[in-house]
N, C-alpha and C positions, 0 to 999 in steps of 0.2 A: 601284405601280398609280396611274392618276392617278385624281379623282374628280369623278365626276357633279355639274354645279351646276347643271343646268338644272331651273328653277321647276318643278316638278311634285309632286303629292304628295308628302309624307315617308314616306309607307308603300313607295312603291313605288321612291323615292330610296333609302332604307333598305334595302330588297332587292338593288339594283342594286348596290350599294356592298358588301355582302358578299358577292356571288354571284361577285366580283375579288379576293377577298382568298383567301389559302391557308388551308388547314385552323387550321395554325400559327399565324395573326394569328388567326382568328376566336376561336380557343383564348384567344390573349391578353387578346381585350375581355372575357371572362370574369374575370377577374382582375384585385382592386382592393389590393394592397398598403398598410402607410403608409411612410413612409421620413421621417431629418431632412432638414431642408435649409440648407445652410450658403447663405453670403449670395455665396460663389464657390462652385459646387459640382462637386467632385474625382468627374466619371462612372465611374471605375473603383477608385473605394475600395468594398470591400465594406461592407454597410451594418450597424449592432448590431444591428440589427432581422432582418434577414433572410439575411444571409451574403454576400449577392450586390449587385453596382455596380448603379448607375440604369443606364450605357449597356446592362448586360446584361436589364434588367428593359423597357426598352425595346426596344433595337434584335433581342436575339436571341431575348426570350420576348414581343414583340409586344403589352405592357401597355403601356392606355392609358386606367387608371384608377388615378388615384394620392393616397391620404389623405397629409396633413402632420401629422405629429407637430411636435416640436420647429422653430421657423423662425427664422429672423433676424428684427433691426427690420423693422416692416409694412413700413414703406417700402422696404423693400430685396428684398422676396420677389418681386415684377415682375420684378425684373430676373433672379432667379434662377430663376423658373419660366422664363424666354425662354431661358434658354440649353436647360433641360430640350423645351421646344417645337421650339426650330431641329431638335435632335436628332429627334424625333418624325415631324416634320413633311418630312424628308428621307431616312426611311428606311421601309421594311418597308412597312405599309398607307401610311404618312404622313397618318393619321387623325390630329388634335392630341390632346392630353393633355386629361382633366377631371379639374382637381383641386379635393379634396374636404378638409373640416375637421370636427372635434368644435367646440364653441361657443369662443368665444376673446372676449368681451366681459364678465365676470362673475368672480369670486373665487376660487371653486374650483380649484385646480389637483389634475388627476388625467389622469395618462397617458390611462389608458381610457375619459374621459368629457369632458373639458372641461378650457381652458387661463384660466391668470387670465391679465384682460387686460394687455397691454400695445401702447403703441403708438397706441392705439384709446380709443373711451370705455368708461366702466367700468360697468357698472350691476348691480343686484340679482340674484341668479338667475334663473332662471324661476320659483320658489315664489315669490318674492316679488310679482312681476306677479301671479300669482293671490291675492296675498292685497289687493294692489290692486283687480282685475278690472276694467280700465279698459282696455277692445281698443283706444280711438283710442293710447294711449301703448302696446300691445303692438306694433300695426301700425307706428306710427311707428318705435319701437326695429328692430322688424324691419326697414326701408325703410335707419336706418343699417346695420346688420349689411351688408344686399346691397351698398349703396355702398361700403364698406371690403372686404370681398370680391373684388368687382371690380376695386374699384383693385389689390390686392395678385395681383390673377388667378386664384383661387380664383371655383368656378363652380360647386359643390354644395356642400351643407350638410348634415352630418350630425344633424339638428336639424331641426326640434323634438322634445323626446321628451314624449308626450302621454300617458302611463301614468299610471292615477289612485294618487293616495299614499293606500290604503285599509291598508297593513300598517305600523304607526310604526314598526318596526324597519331597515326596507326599506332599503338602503344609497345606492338613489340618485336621493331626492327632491327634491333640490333643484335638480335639471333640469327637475321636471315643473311644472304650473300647479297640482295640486290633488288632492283626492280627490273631488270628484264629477263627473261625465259633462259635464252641462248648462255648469259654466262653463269645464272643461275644452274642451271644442267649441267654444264660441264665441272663445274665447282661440286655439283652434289655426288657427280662419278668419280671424281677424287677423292671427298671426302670417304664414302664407302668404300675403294679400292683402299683407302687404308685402315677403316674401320674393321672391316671386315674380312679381309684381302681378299684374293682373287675369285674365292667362294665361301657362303657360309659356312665353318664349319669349327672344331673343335679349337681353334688358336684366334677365334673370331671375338668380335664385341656384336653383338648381333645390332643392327641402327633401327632406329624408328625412326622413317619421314614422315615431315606431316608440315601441314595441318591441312588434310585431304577434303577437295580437291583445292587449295592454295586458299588460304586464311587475308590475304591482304587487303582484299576492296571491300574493308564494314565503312556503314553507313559512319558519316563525321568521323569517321577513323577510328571508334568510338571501340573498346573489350569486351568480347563479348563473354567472359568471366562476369557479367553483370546484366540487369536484366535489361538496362538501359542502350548496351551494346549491341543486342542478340540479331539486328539485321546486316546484312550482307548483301550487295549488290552490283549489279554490274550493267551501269549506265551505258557504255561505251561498247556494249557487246563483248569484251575480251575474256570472257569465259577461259576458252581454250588455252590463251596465253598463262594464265596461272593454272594450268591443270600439267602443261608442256614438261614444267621438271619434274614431276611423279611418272610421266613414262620414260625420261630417263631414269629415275632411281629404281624401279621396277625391271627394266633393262637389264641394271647393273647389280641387280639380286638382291636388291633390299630385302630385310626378314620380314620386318613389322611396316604397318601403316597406320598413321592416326587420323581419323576426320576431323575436322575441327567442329568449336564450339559453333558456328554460325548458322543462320538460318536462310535460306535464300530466296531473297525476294524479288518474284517478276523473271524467276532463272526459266528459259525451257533449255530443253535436250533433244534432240533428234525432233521438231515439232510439234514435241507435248511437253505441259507444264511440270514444274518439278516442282511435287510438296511442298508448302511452306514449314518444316522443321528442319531442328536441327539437322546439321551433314551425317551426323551417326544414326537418329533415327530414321533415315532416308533411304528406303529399297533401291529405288533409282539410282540413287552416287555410291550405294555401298554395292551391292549385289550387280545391279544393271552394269552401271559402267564400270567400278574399282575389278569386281571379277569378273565379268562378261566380257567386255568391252578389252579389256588392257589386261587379263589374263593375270592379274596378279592370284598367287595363289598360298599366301604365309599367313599370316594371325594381323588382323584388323581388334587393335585396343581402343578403345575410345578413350578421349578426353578425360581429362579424373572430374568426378563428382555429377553425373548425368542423373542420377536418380533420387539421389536422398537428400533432402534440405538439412543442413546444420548448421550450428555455429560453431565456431571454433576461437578460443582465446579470447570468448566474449561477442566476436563479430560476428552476424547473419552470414550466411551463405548461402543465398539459393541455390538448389540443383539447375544447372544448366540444362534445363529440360523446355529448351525454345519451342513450341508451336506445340509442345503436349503437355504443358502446365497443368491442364486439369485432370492426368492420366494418374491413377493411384503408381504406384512405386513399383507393383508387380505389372501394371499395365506397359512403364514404359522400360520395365528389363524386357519385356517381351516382344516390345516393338523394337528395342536395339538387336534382338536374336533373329527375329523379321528381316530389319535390313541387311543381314548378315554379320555385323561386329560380335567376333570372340571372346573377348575380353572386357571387363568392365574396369576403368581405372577408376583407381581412389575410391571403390566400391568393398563391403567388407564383410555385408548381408548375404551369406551364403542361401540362407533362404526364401529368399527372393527365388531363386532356381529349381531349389529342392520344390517348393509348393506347386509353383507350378507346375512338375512332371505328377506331384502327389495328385494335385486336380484334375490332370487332364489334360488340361490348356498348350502343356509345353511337349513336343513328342519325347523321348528319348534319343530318338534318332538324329535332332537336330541338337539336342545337347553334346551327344556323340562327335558330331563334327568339327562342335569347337574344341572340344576335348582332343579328339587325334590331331588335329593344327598344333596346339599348344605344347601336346606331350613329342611331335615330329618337330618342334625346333628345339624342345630340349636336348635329343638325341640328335640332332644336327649340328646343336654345339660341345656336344662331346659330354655332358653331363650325367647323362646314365650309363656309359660306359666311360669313366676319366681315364683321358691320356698319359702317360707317364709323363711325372712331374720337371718340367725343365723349373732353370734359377729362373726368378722373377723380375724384370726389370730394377732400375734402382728408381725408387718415383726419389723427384724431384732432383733428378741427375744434374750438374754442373751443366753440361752441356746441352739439355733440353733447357734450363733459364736461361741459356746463353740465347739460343734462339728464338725463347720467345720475348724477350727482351728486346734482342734485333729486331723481328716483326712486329713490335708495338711501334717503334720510330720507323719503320719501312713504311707501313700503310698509312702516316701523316699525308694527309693533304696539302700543298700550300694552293692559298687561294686565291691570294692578293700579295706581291712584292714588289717594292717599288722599281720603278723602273732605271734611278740614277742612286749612283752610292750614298748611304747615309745610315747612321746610325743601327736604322730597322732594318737594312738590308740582311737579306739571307744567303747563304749563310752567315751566321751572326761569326764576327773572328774579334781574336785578339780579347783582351782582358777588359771588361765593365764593370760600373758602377750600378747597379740595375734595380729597381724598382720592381717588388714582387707582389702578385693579388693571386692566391690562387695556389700556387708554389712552393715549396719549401725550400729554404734557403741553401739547405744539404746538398740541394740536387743540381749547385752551380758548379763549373769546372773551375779548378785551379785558377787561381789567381780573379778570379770575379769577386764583386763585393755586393753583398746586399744593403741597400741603401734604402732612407726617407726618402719621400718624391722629394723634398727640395735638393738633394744633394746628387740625383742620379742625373744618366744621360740617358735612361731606356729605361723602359716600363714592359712588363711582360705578364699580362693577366691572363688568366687561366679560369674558362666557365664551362658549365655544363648546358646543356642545350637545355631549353623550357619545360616545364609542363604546368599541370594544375595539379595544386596536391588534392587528393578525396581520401577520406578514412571512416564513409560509412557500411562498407561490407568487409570481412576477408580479404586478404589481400590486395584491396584494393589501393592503400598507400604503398606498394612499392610498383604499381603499374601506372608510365608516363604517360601520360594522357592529355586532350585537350588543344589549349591554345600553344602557336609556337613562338609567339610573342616574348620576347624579352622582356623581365620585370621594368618599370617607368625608374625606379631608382639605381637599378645597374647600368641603363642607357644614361643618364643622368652623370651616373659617377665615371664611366670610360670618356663623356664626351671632356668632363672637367679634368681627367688627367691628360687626355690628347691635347689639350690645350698647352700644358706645359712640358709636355715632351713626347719624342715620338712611343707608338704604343703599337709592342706586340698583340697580336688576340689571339690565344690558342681556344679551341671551343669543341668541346668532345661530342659529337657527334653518335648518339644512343640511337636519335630521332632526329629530321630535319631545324633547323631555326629559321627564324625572319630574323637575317643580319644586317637587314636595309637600314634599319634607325642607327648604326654604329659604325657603318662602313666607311663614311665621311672622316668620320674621329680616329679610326686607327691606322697604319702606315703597312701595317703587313697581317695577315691572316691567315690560318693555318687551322684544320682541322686535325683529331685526332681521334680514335673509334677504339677507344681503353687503350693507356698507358700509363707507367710511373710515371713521377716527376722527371726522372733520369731520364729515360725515354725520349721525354718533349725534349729533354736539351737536347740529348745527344742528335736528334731532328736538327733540330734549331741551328747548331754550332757546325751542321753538319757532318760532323764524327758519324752519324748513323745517315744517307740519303734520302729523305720523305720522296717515294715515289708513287704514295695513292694519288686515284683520279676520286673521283664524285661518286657516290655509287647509288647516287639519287639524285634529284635537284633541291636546289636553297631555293625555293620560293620566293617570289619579294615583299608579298603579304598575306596576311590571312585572308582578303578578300579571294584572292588568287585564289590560295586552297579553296576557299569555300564553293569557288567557282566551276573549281577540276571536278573531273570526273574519280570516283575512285578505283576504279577498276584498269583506268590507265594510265604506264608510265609518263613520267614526265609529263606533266597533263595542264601543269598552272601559267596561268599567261605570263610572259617575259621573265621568265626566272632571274632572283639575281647571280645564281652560277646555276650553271646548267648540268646535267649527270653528265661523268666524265670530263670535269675539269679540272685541267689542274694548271695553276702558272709557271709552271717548271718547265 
């Protein structure tokens, strides 16, 4: 087909443009797979991901929406989305590709959530920014993200995830900014004003929030990526409170919106009950409120993997099809089209779609819809008509590591420092002897020594906050989960080095800890929400100022959690630091 570029509304360019396409393409914008990509990429090697070549996920099921998992060096990925584009762009609609990512600038690595960076600058999670709460440095960060983006040719972002961290167990808080509404929102309006800048449009990275209507209060804090996790609840009535920053990002022009995995249990709405399924198969939260109610009006992608059971790399994977388990594959693509969601992530069965309109079942007209959503933000980011080419960012500029560098020791927390001069006091000065757990010895300043504990004067351990490992689904061993319990042998070993000398605790905060069994034992306490080694010192030594607060509370035990409610902040009886502390 060829395509419409004459200047005229997007609404009705949008129309024009799928009223040309076959059933068959329109089927395919429905469908946003992820796939790797190699830095030469083989179109007819089946993928581990999905079974099937990129030429066939393109040219013969007419996708042209496509996440990256695994990529080459940034700088290498332009050249290998072009060879994916020439293909695109010369067959079937020859509508271009929009390709989309999980966050790729920050520590974490987790298939299903976020890649550590490389390539690129590095900085703090997104908790950490919240415990900053400084939007000219969120905006900015954002503003790089879009420029490395672009360069690399990625043109949506699966990101920001704006879900408040109200349940400490929660497995994936260190994407979000926070547990309360108010700094959550104004964090999310930054991030998009730089993501995106002051409107959608052709110099944009288009954002997806999510995890709609706020992902944070599962039952035991439990993933709902699993079937064990799949409830959601809201003991404490505070619904509204994680629904709060999706009408800010809504607001502030958000393109996309994701619903989350979760099912909601015992939720009403205006004083009727709300389905118990998932947030995406749910008319109610998609249609009622997402576009009724709050007027959003861009492309709703769900979740990846809602329909089709697999395995992947040997691992089960159920399809996160909460409360319609028993619904055949075509029953519940059809109940996602029902609540209104456009898009189907991590889905790759175009005919799922196509059958149904063959049958009967599905009108055209409602296919139609998501089809002109999908193809009006393509033309909204400038993709079927491309802007004249400016220079591309430099990814991984001097001066973007410099600052993300800077913001890794900026959002330290200190938590605990003593109150009279001595060894552990902070800032740490002058030249030591020091004891490392945790640390690399590189990352000491001039003149420091790293020492055996018998010959040091300071110990400075460096941990990661708890979880329990699980490795019987997909991805389920890189998702922290569980107790926040300190193993009995690391409390063990900090209490017998406290004993012989004072002791740093630096402790990365992904997800809350119980630091109560340890706090006796150490002299000073600091958290950190992704840093280098460098990083911690330059905190430490004060060269960089640690000026985060708490951007949740430390709990003092698991009973505590067990006892919170999840649905609201700060929620466990007598914390032992409370959100927004800091001893500074």
């Amino acid at each position: 087909m060829s395509i419409d570029t004459a200047p005229t509304n997007l609404t009705a360019r949008a129309a024009r443009i799928v009223s040309d396409m076959t059933v068959a393409e329109r089927a395919g914008l429905l469908f946003h797979p992820m796939v790797f990509l190699d830095e030469t990429p083989d179109l007819d090697a089946p993928s581990p991901l999905t079974g099937v070549s990129l030429r066939e996920l393109i040219v013969d099921r007419g996708i042209r929406f496509i996440t990256l998992g695994a990529i080459p060096a940034p700088d290498r990925v332009a050249g290998a989305i072009q060879v994916l584009q020439d293909l695109a762009t010369t067959t079937g609609s020859r509508l271009p590709i929009v390709f989309a990512t999980d966050p790729r600038h920050s520590f974490v690595q987790n298939d299903g959530a976020s890649h550590r960076a490389a390539g690129v600058s590095q900085w703090p999670e997104p908790i950490g920014l919240g415990a900053l709460a400084d939007e000219d440095l969120v905006r900015d960060f954002a503003r790089i993200v879009r420029g490395d983006y672009r360069a690399m040719g990625i043109r949506m972002a699966l990101h920001p995830q704006i879900d408040l961290t109200t349940e400490p167990r929660w497995a994936r808080q260190a994407q979000s900014f926070g547990a309360t509404a108010p700094l959550t929102g104004r964090l999310t309006r930054a991030y998009l004003e730089g993501l995106q800048g002051d409107a959608l449009g052709a110099d944009s990275v288009a954002a997806t929030v999510k995890h709609f209507p706020g992902g944070g209060p599962q039952q035991d804090g439990e993933d709902p990526h699993f079937p064990y996790g799949r409830e959601q609840v809201y003991p404490g009535g505070r619904f509204e409170d994680h629904l709060a920053p999706f009408r800010d990002a809504i607001a502030a022009g958000a393109g996309i919106v994701m619903p989350y995995y979760g099912m909601p249990v015992g939720l009403e709405l205006d004083g009727e009950p709300v389905e118990q399924v998932g947030f995406a198969f749910n008319r109610q939260i998609i249609t009622g409120l997402l576009r009724e109610k709050l007027g959003f009006e861009g492309v709703v992608i769900s979740d990846f993997g809602l329909i089709t059971d697999q395995v992947v790399f040997g691992k089960p994977f159920p399809a996160r099809a909460w409360g319609v388990e028993q619904l055949s594959r075509e029953d519940r693509t059809l109940k996602l089209l029902h609540a209104g969601v456009d898009q189907f992530g991590g889905e790759f069965d175009t005919t799922l779609v196509t059958t149904l309109v063959e049958d009967g079942r599905l009108d055209i007209a409602r296919l139609d819809e998501s089809a002109r959503r999908i193809v009006q933000l393509q033309l909204r980011l400038g993709l079927i008509d491309p802007p004249p080419q400016h220079s591309a960012p430099v990814l991984g500029a001097p001066s973007d590591v410099a600052r993300g560098l800077e913001a890794q020791s900026r959002v330290m927390t200190v938590l605990v420092n003593p109150d009279a001069p001595s060894p552990a006091h902070l800032p740490l000065t002058g030249s030591r002897r020091v004891h490392l757990q945790g640390l690399d010895a590189s990352a000491l300043p001039a003149g420091w020594v790293a020492a055996e504990a018998a010959a040091a004067e300071l110990a400075i351990v460096r941990i990661s906050a708890p979880f329990e490992p699980r490795d019987d689904y997909f991805l389920e061993a890189g998702m922290e989960q569980g107790s926040l319990d300190l193993p009995a042998d690391l409390v063990a070993e900090i209490a017998e080095l406290g004993k012989r000398m004072p002791v740093v605790l630096v402790v990365t905060l992904t997800r809350p800890a119980i630091l109560t069994p340890v706090i006796a034992d150490v002299a000073a306490v600091v958290a950190d929400f992704g840093a280098s080694d460098a990083a911690v010192m330059r905190a430490l030594t004060g060269e960089i100022r640690p000026e985060g607060r708490l951007p949740f509370e430390l709990p003092r035990s698991m009973a505590a959690v067990a006892d919170s409610r999840p649905d609201v902040a700060s929620d466990s009886a007598d914390p032992l630091f409370p959100a927004g502390w800091s001893a500074l």
